[in-house]
Phi, psi and omega in degrees: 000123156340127194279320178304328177306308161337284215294340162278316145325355199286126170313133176267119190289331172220081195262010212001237210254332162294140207293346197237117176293135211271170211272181181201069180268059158283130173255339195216190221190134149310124168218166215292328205226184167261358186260314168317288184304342171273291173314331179284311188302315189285342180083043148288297178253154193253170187152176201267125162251336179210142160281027180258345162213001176249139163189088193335303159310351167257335174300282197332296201311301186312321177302306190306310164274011182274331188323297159318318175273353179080037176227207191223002148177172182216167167221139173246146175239183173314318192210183179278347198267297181334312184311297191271020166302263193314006151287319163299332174277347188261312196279318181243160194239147184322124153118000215277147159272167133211136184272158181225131187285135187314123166114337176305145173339124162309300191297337173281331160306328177301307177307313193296302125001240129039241215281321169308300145358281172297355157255052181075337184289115181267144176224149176210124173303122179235163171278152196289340201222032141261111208267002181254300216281334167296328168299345199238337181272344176270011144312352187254019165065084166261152212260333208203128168243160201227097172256137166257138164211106032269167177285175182214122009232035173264011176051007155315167180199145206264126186276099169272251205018308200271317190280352185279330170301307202292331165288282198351273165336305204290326188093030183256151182248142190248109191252134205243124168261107171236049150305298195287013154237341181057175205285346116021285239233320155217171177198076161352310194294332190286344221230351209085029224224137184281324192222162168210151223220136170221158179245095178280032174238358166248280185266352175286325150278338166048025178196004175077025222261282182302182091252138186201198162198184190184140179226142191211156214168172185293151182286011202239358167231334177320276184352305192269357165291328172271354175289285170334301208289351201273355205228304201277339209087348203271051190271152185267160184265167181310302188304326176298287201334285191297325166342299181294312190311321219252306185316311201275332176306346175268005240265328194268332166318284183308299189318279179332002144256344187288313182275333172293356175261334156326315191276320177305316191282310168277058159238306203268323167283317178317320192258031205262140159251031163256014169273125166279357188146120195282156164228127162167152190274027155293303195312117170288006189247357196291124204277034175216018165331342186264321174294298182299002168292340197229338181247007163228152187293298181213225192238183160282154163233044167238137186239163182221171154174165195257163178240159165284144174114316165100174180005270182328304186281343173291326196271348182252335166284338197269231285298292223283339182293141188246353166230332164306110209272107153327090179182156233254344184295138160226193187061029190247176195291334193285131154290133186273116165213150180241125189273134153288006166266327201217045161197210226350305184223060173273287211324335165289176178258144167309352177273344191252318142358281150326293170305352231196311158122012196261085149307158178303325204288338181259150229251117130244133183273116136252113209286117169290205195244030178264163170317102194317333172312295204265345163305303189317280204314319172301312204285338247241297174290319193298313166332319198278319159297333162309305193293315187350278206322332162297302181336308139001303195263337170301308195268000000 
């Protein structure tokens, strides 16, 4: 049986007779005795004891997707960031290395970096699809590697297969960021990935509503993360929860217009000529088409691609969209766009910039579910103002 199928079938632990599973808009729990509650808190029996790590509505949810990735559970917490906050407090320790793949979320290099940083923790960037420089970065014997595949917002993509042998070999735990395909689309875990990760305020939610995460695995690396959340708190509410539950019964529908309209839009920007290079992972041209051919399900619907004129004309086509909606969000009904240089990944330095491909000039859409013809027409008058404006500046 299809795994989205499981997962809309996925059992409500206490649903009585409703047909939509109801919200579990609770902080504490009822028990039968004083021996029922000493069995739940030591974890003789299982059952909900608090909503700060028990709660029926975030177990729906968490079951449901684990259902999607093909492992046996997951936990979700308040945000994506919370997410990767408990990998590092549960999985690494002061001197620890973890490598982070080129291209990964600015704020999570920043966490790692930063704040980790002051604690004995080192992080080092490698490019993702460079397969010698990972070979020379696992020498440094690292406890945790952190990859997104595909990247955002330039769509590389990470062979996890090949890297997941080499952590292994190394004795590194292999972290799957598969927000920009959701489980749809890949399933990291298939593929050899210890953990896989999400930011569920995007295509899991699919209308922008939430912020949340979720990390889902095997239950022997689930465990000591639910261990954290049950002592920090960083817990998702019941209500994100029940949100998130409805988002994945939609979840393979929706991807599927999200890429046939995508696939139209990057098609219809390759032959545009004031574009200087398209990114997605469509693109038949693309140098890693054999790996996305055998390790994704299906495609992203975030494109990314440069304009001529740098900043001023990037910051003047995003001005000029009259329907396309300005915003830093991707995976909602809406299309989306954004400069990445100086909003997703301004937290890099210009040198990482540079090294990495986020130019002034490059643009990203995450393409939604309106009729691709008026995604064409917007995107089209904004363009024509852009070139003005270079024109402009030539003269």
């Amino acid at each position: 049986m299809d795994l989205s199928t499981l997962a809309i079938h996925q059992e409500y632990p206490q649903g009585g007779d409703s047909h939509a599973a109801p919200i579990s808009m609770t902080s504490a729990y009822d028990f039968v005795n004083a021996q029922e509650a000493s069995d739940r808190f030591s974890g003789l029996v299982e059952g909900n004891v608090y909503s700060r790590f028990t709660n029926p509505s975030v177990s729906h949810f968490e079951q449901k997707l684990a259902k999607m990735e093909n492992t046996e559970d997951a936990v979700a917490f308040a945000s994506g960031m919370a997410a990767y906050l408990a990998l590092a407090i549960t999985y690494l320790k002061q001197g620890d290395n973890v490598l982070l793949a080129s291209g990964i979320f600015g704020t999570t290099t920043h966490l790692y970096r930063q704040y980790f940083g002051e604690f004995g923790i080192k992080a080092t960037s490698v490019d993702v699809d460079d397969h010698r420089a990972w070979e020379k970065a696992f020498k440094t014997k690292p406890k945790m590697v952190l990859i997104e595949s595909p990247t955002n917002p330039l769509l590389k993509i990470a062979n996890i297969s090949w890297l997941s042998n080499l952590a292994k070999a190394n004795g590194a735990l292999l972290v799957v960021d598969n927000t920009l395909l959701s489980p749809v689309n890949q399933r990291p875990l298939d593929h050899g990935a210890d953990l896989v990760l999400h930011s569920t305020g995007k295509f899991i939610d699919g209308q922008g509503r939430t912020v949340g995460g979720v990390i889902a695995g095997k239950k022997a690396m689930i465990s000591p993360l639910k261990d954290f959340l049950r002592s920090s708190g960083t817990c998702m509410s019941p209500f994100t929860a029940w949100v998130l539950s409805h988002g994945l019964d939609t979840l393979k529908a929706r991807m599927a217009l999200h890429i046939q309209n995508a696939k139209i839009i990057a098609e219809w920007l390759s032959s545009h000529p004031n574009i200087n290079t398209v990114y997605s992972t469509f693109n038949q041209a693309h140098e890693q088409t054999d790996i996305i051919s055998t390790q994704q399900i299906g495609h992203s619907p975030v494109i990314s691609f440069e304009v001529c004129g740098g900043k001023e004309s990037a910051w003047q086509f995003i001005d000029s969209l009259k329907m396309i909606t300005r915003c830093t969000n991707i995976g909602d009904t809406k299309t989306m766009v954004t400069h990445p240089s100086t909003t997703t990944h301004g937290r890099y330095t210009e040198e990482e910039k540079q090294k990495y491909g986020i130019s002034d000039g490059l643009i990203r859409l995450c393409i939604g579910l309106e009729t691709s013809n008026d995604l064409i027409d917007d995107i089209e008058q904004a363009l024509v103002q852009s070139d003005k404006k270079q024109l402009r500046e030539v003269v």
